[in-house]
VMD Tcl script that builds the backbone (N, CA, C; Angstrom):
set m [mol new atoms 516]
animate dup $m
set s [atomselect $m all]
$s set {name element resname resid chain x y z} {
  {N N UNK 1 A 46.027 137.469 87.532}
  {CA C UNK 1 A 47.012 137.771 88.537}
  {C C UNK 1 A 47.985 138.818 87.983}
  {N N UNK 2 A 48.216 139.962 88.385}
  {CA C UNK 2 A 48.915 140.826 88.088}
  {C C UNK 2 A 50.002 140.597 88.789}
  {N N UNK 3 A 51.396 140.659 88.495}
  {CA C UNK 3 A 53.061 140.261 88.649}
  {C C UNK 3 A 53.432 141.534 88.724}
  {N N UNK 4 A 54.237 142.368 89.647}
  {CA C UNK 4 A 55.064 144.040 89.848}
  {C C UNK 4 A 56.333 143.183 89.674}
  {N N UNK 5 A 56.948 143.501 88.763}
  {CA C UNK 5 A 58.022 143.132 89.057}
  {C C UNK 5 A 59.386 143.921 89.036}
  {N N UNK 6 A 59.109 145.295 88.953}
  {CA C UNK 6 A 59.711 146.587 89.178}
  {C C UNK 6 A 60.216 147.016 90.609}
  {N N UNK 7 A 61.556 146.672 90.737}
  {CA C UNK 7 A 61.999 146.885 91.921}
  {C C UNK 7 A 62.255 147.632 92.632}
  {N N UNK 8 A 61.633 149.031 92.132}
  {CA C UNK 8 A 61.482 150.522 93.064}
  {C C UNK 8 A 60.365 150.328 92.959}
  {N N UNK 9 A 59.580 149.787 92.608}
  {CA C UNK 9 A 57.821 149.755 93.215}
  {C C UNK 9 A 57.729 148.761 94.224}
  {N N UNK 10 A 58.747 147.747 94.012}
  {CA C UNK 10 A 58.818 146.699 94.980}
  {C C UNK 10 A 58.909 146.899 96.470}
  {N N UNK 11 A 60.448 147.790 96.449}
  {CA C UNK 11 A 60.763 148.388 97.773}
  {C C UNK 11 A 59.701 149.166 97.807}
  {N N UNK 12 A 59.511 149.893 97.326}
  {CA C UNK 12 A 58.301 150.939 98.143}
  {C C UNK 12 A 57.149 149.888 98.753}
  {N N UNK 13 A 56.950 149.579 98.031}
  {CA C UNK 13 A 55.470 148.911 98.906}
  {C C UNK 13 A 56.142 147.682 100.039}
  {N N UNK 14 A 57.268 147.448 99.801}
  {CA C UNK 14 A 57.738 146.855 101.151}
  {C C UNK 14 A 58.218 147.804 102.282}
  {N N UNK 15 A 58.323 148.763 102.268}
  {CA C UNK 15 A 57.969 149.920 102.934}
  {C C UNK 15 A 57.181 150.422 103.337}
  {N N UNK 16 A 55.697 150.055 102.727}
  {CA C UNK 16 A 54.625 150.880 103.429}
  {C C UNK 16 A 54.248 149.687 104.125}
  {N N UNK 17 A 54.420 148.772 103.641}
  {CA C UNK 17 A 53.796 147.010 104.120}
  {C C UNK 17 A 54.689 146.463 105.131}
  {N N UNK 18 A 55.584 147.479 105.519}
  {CA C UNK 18 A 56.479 146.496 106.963}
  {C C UNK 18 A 55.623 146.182 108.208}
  {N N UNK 19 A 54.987 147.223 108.572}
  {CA C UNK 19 A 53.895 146.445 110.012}
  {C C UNK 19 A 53.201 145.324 109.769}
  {N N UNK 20 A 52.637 145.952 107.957}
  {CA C UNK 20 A 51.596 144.771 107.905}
  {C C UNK 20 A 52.061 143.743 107.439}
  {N N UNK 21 A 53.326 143.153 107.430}
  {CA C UNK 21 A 54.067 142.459 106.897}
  {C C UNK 21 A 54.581 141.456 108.206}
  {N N UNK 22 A 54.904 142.206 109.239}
  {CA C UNK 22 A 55.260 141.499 110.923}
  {C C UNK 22 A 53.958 140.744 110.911}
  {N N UNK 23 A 53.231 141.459 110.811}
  {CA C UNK 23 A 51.824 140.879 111.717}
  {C C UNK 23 A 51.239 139.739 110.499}
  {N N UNK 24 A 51.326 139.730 109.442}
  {CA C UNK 24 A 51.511 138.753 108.540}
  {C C UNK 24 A 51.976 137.326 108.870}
  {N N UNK 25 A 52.863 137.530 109.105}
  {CA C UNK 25 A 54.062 136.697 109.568}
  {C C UNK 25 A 54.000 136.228 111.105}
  {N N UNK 26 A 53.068 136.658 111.944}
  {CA C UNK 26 A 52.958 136.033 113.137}
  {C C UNK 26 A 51.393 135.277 112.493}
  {N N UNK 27 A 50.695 135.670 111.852}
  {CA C UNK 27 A 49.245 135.187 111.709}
  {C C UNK 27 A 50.232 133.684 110.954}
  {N N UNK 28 A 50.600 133.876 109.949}
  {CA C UNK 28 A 51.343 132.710 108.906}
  {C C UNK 28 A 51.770 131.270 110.604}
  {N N UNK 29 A 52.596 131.927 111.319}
  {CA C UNK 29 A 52.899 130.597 112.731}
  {C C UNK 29 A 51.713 129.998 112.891}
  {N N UNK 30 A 50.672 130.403 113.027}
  {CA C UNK 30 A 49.226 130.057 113.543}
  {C C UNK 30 A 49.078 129.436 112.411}
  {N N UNK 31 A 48.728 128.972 111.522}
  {CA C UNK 31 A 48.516 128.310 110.323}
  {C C UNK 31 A 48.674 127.066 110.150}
  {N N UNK 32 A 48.306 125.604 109.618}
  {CA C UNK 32 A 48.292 124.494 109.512}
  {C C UNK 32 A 49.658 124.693 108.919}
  {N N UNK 33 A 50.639 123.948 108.569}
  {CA C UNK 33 A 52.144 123.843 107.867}
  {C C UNK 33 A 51.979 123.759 106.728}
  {N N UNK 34 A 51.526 122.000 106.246}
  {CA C UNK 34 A 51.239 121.966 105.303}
  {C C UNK 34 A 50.133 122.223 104.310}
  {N N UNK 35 A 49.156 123.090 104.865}
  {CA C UNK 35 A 48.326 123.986 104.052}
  {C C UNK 35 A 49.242 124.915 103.090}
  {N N UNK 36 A 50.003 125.859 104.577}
  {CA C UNK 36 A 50.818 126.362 103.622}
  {C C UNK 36 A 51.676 126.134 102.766}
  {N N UNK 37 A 52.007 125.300 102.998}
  {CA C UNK 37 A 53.132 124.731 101.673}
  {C C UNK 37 A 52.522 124.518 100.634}
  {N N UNK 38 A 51.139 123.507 100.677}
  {CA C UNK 38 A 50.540 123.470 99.410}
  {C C UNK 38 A 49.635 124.585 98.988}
  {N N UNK 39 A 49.971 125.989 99.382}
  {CA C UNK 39 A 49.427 126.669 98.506}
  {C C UNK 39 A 50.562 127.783 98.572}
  {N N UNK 40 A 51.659 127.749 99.171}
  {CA C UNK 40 A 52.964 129.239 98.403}
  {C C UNK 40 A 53.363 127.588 97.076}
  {N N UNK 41 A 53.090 126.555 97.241}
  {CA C UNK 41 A 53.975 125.444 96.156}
  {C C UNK 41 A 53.412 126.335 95.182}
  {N N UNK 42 A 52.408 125.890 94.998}
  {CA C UNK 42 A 51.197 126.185 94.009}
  {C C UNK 42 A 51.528 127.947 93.479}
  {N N UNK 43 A 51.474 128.973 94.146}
  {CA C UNK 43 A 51.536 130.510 93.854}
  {C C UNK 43 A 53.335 130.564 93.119}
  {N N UNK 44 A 54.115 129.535 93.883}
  {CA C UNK 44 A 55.152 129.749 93.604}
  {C C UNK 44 A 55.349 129.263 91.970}
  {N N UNK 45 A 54.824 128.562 91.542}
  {CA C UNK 45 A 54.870 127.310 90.961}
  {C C UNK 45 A 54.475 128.490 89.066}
  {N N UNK 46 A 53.457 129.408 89.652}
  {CA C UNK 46 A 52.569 130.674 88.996}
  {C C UNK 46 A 53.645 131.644 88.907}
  {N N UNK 47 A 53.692 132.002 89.789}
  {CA C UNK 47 A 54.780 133.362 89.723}
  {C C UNK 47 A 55.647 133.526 89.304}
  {N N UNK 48 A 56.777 132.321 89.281}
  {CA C UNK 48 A 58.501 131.640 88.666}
  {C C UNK 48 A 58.110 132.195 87.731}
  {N N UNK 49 A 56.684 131.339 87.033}
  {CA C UNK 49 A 56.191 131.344 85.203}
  {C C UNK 49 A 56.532 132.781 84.543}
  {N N UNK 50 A 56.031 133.365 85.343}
  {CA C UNK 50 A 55.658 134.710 85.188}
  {C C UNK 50 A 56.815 135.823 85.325}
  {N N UNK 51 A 57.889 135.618 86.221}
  {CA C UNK 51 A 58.913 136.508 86.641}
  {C C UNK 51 A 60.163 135.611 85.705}
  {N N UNK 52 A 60.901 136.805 84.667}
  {CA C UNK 52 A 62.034 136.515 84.226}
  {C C UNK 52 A 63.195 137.051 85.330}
  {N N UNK 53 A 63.870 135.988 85.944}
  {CA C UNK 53 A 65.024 136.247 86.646}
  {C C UNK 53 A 66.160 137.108 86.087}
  {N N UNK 54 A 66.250 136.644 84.773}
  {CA C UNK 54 A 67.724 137.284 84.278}
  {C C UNK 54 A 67.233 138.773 83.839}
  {N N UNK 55 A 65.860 138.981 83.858}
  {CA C UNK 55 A 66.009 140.382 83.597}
  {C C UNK 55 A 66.206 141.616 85.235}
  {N N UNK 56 A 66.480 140.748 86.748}
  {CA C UNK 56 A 66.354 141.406 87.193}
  {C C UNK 56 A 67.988 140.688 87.980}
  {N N UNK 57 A 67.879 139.663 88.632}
  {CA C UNK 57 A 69.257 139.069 89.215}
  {C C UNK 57 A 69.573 140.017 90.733}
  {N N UNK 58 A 68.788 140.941 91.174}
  {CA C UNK 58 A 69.001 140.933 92.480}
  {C C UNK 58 A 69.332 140.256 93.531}
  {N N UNK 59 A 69.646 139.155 93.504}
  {CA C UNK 59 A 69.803 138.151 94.455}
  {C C UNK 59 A 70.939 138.067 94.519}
  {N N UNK 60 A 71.342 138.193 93.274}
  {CA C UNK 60 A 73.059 138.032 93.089}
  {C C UNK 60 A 74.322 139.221 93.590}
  {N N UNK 61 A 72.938 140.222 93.349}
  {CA C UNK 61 A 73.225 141.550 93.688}
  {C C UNK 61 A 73.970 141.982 95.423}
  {N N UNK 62 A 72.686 141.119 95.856}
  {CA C UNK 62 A 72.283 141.443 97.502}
  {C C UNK 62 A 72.537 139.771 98.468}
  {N N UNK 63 A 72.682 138.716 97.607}
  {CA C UNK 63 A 72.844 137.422 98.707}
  {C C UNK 63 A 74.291 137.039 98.959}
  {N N UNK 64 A 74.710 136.865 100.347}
  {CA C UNK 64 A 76.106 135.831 100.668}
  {C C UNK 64 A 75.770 134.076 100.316}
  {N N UNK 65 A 76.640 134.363 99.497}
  {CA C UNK 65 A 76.134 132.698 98.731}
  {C C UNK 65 A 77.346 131.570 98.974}
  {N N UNK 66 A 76.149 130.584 99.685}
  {CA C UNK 66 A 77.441 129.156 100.105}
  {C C UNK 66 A 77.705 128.248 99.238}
  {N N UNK 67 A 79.098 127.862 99.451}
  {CA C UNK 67 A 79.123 126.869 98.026}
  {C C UNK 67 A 80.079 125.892 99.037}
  {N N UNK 68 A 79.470 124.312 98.396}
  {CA C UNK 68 A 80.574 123.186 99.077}
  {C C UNK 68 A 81.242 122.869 98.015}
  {N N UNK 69 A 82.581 122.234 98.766}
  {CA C UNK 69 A 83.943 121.660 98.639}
  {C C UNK 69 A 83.389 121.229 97.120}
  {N N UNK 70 A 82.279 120.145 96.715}
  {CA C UNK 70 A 82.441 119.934 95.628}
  {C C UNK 70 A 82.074 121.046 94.187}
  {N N UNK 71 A 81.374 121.408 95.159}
  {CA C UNK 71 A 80.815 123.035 94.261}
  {C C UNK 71 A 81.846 123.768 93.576}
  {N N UNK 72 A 82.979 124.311 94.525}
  {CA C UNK 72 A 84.181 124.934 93.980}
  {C C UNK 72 A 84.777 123.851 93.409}
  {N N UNK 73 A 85.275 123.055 93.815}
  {CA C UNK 73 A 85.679 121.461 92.639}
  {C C UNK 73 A 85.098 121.967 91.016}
  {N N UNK 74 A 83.716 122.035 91.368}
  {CA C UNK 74 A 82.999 122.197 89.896}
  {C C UNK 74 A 83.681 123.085 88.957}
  {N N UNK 75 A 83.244 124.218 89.678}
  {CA C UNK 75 A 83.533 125.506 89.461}
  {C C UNK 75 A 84.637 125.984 88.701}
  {N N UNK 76 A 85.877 124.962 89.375}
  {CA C UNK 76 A 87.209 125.108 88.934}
  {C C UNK 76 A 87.540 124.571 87.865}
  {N N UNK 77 A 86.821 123.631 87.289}
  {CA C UNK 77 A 86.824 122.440 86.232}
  {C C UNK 77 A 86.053 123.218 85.257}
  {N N UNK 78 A 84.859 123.991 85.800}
  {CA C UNK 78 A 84.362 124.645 84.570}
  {C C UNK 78 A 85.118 125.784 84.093}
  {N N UNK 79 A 85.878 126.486 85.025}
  {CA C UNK 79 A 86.795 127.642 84.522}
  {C C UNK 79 A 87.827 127.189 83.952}
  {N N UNK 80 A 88.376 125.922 83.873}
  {CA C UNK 80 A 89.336 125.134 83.660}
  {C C UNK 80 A 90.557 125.544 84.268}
  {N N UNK 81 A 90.449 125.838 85.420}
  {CA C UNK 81 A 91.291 127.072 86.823}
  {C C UNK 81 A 91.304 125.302 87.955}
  {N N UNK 82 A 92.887 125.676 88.512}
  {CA C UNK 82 A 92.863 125.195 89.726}
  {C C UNK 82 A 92.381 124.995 90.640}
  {N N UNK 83 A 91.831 124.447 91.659}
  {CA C UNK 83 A 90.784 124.472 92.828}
  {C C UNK 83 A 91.519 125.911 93.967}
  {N N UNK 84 A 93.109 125.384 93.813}
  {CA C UNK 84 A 93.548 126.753 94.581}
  {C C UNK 84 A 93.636 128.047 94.095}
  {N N UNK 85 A 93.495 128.356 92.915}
  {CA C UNK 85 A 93.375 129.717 91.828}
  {C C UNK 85 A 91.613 130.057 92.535}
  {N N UNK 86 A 90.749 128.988 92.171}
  {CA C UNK 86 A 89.544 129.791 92.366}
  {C C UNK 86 A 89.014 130.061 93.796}
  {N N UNK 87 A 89.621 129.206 94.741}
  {CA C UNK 87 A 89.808 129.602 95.974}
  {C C UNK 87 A 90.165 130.847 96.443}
  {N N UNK 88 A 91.427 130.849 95.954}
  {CA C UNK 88 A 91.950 132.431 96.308}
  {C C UNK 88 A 90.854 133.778 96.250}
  {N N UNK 89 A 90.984 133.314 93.962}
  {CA C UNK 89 A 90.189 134.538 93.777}
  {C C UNK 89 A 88.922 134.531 94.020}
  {N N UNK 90 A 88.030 133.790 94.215}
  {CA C UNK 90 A 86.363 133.504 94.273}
  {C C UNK 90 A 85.873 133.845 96.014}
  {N N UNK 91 A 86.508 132.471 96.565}
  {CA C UNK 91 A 85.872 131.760 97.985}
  {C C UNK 91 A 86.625 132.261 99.125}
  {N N UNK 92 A 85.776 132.163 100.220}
  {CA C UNK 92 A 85.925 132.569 101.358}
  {C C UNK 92 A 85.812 131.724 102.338}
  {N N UNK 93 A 87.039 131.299 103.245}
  {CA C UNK 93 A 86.417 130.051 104.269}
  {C C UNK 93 A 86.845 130.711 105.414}
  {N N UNK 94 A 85.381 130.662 106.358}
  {CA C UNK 94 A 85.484 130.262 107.750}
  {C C UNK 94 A 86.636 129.671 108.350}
  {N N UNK 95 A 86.437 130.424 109.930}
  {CA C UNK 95 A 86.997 129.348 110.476}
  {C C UNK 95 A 86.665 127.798 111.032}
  {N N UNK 96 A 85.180 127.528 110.863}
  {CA C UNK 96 A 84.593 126.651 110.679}
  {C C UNK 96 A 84.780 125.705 109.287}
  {N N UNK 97 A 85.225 126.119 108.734}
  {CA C UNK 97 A 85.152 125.350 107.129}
  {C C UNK 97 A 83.541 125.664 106.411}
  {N N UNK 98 A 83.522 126.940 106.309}
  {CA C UNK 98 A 82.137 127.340 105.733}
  {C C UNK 98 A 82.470 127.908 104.590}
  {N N UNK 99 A 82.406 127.595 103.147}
  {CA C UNK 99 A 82.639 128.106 102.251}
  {C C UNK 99 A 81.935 128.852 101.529}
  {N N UNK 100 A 82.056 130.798 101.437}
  {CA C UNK 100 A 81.309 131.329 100.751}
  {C C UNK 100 A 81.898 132.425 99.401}
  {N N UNK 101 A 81.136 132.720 98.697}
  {CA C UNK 101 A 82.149 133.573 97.109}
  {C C UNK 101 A 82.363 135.059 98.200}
  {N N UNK 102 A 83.121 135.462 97.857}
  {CA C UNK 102 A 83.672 136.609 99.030}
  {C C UNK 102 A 83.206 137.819 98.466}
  {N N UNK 103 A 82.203 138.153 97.701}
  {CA C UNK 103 A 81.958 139.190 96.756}
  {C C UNK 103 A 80.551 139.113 96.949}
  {N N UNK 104 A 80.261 140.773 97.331}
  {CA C UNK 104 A 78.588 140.917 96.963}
  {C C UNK 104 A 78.860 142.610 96.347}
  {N N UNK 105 A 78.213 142.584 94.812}
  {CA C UNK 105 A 77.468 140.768 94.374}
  {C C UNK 105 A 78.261 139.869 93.599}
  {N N UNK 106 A 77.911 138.977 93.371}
  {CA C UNK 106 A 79.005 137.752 93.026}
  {C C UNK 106 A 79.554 138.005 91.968}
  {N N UNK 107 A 80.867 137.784 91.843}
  {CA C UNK 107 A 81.673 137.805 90.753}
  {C C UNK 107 A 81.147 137.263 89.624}
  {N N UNK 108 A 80.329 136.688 89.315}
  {CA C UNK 108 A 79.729 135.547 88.489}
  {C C UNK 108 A 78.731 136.838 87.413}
  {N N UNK 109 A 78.039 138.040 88.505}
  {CA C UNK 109 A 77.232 138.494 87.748}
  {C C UNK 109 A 77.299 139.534 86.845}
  {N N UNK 110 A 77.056 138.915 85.384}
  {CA C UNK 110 A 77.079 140.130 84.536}
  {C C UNK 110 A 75.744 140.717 84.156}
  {N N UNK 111 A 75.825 142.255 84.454}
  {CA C UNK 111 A 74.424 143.072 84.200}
  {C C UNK 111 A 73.543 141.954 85.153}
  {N N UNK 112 A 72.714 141.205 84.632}
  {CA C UNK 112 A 71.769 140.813 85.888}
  {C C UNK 112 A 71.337 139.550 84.975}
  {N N UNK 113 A 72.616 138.821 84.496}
  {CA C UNK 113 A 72.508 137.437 84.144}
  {C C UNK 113 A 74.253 136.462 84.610}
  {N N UNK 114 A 73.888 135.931 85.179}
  {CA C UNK 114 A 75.023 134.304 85.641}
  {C C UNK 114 A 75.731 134.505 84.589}
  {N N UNK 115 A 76.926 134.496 84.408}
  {CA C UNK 115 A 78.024 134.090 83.236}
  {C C UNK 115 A 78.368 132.634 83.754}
  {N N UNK 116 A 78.227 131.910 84.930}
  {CA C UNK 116 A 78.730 130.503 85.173}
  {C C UNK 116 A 77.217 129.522 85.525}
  {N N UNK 117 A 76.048 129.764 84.539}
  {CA C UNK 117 A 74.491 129.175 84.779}
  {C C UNK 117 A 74.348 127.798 84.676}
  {N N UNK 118 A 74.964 127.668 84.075}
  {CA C UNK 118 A 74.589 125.605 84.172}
  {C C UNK 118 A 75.678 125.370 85.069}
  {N N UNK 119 A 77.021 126.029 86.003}
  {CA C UNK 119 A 77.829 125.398 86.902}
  {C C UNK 119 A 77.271 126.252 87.733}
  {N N UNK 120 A 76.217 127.247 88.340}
  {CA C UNK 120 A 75.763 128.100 89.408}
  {C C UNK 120 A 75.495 127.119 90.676}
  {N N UNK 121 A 75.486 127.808 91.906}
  {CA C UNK 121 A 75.666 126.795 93.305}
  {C C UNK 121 A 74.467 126.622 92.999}
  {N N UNK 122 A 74.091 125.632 94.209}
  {CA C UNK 122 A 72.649 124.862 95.147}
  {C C UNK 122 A 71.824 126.066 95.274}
  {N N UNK 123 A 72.825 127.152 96.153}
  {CA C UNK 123 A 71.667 127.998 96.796}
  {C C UNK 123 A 71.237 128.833 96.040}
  {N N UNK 124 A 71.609 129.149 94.899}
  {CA C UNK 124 A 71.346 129.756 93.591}
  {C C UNK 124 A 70.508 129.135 93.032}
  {N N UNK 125 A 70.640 127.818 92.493}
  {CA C UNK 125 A 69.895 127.378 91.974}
  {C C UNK 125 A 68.049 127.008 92.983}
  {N N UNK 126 A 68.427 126.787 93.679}
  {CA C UNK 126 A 67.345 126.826 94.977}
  {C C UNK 126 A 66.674 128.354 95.016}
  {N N UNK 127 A 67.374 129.295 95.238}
  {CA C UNK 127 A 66.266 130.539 95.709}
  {C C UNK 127 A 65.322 130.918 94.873}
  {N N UNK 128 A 64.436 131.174 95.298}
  {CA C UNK 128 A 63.978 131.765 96.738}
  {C C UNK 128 A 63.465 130.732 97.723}
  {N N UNK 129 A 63.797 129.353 96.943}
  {CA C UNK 129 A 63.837 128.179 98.407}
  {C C UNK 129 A 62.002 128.790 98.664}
  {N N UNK 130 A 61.140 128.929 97.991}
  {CA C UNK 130 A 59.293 128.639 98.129}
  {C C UNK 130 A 58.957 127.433 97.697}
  {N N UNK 131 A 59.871 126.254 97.101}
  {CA C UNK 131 A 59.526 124.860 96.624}
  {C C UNK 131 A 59.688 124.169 97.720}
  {N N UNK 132 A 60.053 124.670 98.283}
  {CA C UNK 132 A 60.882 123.265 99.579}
  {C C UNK 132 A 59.789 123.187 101.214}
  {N N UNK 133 A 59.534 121.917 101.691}
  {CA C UNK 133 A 58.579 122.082 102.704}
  {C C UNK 133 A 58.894 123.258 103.839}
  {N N UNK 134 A 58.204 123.338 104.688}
  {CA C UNK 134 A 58.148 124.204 105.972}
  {C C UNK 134 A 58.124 125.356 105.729}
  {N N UNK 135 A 57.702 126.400 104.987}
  {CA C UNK 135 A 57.699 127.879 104.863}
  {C C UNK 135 A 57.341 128.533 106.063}
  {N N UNK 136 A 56.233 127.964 106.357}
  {CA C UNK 136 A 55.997 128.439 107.541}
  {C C UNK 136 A 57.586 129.026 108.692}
  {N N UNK 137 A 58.778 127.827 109.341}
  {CA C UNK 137 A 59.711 128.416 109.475}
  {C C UNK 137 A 60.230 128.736 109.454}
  {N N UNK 138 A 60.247 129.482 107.613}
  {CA C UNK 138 A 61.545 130.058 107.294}
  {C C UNK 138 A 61.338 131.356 107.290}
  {N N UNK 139 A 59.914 132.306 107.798}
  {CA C UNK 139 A 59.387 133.362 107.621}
  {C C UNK 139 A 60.399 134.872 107.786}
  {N N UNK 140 A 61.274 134.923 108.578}
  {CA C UNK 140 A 61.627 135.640 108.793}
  {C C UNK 140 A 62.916 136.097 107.706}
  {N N UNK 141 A 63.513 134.779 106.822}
  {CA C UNK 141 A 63.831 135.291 105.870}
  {C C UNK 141 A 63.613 135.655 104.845}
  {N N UNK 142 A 62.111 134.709 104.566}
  {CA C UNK 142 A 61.511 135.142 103.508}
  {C C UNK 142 A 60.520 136.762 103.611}
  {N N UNK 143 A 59.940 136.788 104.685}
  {CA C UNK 143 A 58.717 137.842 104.450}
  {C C UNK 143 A 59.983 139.551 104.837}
  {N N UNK 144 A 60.593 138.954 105.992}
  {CA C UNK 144 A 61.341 140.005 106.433}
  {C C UNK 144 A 62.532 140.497 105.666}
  {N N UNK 145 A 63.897 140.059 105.392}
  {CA C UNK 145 A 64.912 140.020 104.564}
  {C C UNK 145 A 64.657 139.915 103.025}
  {N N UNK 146 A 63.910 139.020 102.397}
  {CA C UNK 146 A 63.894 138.980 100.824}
  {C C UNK 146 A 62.486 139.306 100.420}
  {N N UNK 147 A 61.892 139.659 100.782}
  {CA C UNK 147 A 60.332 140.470 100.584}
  {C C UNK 147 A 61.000 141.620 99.470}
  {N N UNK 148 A 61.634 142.213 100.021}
  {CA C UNK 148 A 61.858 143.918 99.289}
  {C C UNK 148 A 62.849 143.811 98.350}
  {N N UNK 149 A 63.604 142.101 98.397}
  {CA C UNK 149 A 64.169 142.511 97.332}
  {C C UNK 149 A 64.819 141.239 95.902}
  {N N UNK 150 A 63.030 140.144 96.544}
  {CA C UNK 150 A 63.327 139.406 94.934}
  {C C UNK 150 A 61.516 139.586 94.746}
  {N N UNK 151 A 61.273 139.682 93.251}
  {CA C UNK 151 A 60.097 139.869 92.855}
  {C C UNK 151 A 58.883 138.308 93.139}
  {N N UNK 152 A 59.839 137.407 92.802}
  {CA C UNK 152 A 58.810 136.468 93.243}
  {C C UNK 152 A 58.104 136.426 94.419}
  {N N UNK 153 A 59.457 136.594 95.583}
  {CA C UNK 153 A 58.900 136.519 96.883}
  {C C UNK 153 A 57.529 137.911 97.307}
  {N N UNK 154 A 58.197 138.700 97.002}
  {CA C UNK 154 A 57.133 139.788 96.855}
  {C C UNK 154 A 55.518 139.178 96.889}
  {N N UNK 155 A 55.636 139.014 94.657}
  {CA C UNK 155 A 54.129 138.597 94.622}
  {C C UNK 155 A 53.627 136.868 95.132}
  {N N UNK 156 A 54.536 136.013 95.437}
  {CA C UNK 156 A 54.006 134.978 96.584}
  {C C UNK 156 A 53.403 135.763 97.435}
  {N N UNK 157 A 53.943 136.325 98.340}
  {CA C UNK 157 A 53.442 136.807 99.616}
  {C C UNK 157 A 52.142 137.090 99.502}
  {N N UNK 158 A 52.324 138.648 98.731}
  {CA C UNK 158 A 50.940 139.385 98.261}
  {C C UNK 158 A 49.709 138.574 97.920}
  {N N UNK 159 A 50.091 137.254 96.853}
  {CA C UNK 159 A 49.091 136.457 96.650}
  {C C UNK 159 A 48.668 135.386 97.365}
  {N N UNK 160 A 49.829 135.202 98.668}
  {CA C UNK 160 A 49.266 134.187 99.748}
  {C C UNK 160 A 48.216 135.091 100.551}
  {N N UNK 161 A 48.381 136.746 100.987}
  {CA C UNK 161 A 47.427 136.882 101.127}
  {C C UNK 161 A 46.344 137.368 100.761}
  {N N UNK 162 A 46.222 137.420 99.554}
  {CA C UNK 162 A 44.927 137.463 98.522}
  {C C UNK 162 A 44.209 135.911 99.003}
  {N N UNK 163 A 45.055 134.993 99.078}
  {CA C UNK 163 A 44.649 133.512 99.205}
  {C C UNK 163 A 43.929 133.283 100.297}
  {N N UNK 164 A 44.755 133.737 101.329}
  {CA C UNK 164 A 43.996 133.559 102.624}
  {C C UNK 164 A 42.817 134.405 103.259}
  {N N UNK 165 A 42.661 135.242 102.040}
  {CA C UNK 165 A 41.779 136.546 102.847}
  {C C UNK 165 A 42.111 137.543 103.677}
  {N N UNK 166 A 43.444 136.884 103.786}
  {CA C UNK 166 A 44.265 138.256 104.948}
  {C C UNK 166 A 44.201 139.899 104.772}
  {N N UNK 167 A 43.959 140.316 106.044}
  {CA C UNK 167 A 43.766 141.590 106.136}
  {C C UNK 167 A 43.853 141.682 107.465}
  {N N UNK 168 A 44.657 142.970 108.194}
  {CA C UNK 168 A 45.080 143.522 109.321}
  {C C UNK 168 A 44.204 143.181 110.561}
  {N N UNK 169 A 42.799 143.027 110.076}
  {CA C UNK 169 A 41.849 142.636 111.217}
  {C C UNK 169 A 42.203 141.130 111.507}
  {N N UNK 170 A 42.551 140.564 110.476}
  {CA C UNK 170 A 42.603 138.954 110.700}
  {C C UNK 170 A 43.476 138.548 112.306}
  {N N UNK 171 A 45.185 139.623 111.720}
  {CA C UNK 171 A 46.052 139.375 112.473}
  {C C UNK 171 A 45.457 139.652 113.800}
  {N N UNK 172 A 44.194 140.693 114.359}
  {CA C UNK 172 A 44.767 141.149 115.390}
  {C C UNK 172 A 43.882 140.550 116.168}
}
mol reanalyze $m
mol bondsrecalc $m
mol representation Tube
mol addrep $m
């Protein structure tokens, strides 16, 4: 299995691959669910192995990242900072009570490694969220929005459809 994990080769070929990337992604709805899950688990499971995050950290670069009430709690305890100090300077709340770091990319990132990694949020620690059931409905953020710009998701994709045999005739 060959891994690109060069992120101007990345975008480019998510560039030439946007049609075939829609039509991807409508063939993927048609699909048993949990087929798919047990086989992006599985590619995902390959690829992580294979892709060093901290040498690239785009995510951090390019994601609005949510953090709860106890999260900043954390956060503040690990900076050894007030909950209202890191509020100010960090977080961002809704008028809903939606709490997000008000910075892209996150204050947190140096060069393209976490300075706060063992206190980093959920959704940090979660992305690219390919472990978790239902892929199938999360397509439009994964194939469409983070395709071009985290490497795993990339070669998942590519190798789901190496997996499936997919090719443009399939979709149509």
């Amino acid at each position: 299995m060959i891994i690109i994990s060069d992120l101007e080769q990345i975008k480019l070929a998510a560039a030439e691959k946007e049609t075939e990337n829609e039509e991807f992604r409508s063939y993927l709805r048609q699909q048993d669910s949990a087929k798919m899950d047990a086989i992006v688990h599985q590619l995902n499971d390959t690829v992580s192995s294979a892709v060093d995050c901290t040498k690239c950290g785009n995510c951090c670069k390019s994601l609005m990242i949510n953090v709860t009430a106890k999260e900043m709690a954390g956060l503040a305890t690990y900076l050894e900072r007030s909950i209202s100090e890191v509020k100010d300077e960090y977080i961002e709340e809704s008028a809903q009570g939606q709490l997000i770091i008000n910075s892209i990319p996150c204050h947190f990132l140096q060069g393209t490694v976490c300075s706060i990694y063992e206190q980093r949020f959920t959704e940090c620690r979660e992305f690219p969220h390919l472990h978790k059931p239902n892929f199938t409905e999360r397509l439009f953020g994964t194939i469409i929005m983070y395709y071009a710009m985290c490497p795993i998701i990339f070669n998942v994709v590519e190798q789901l459809k190496q997996e499936l045999g997919y090719n443009k005739t399939l979709a149509g």
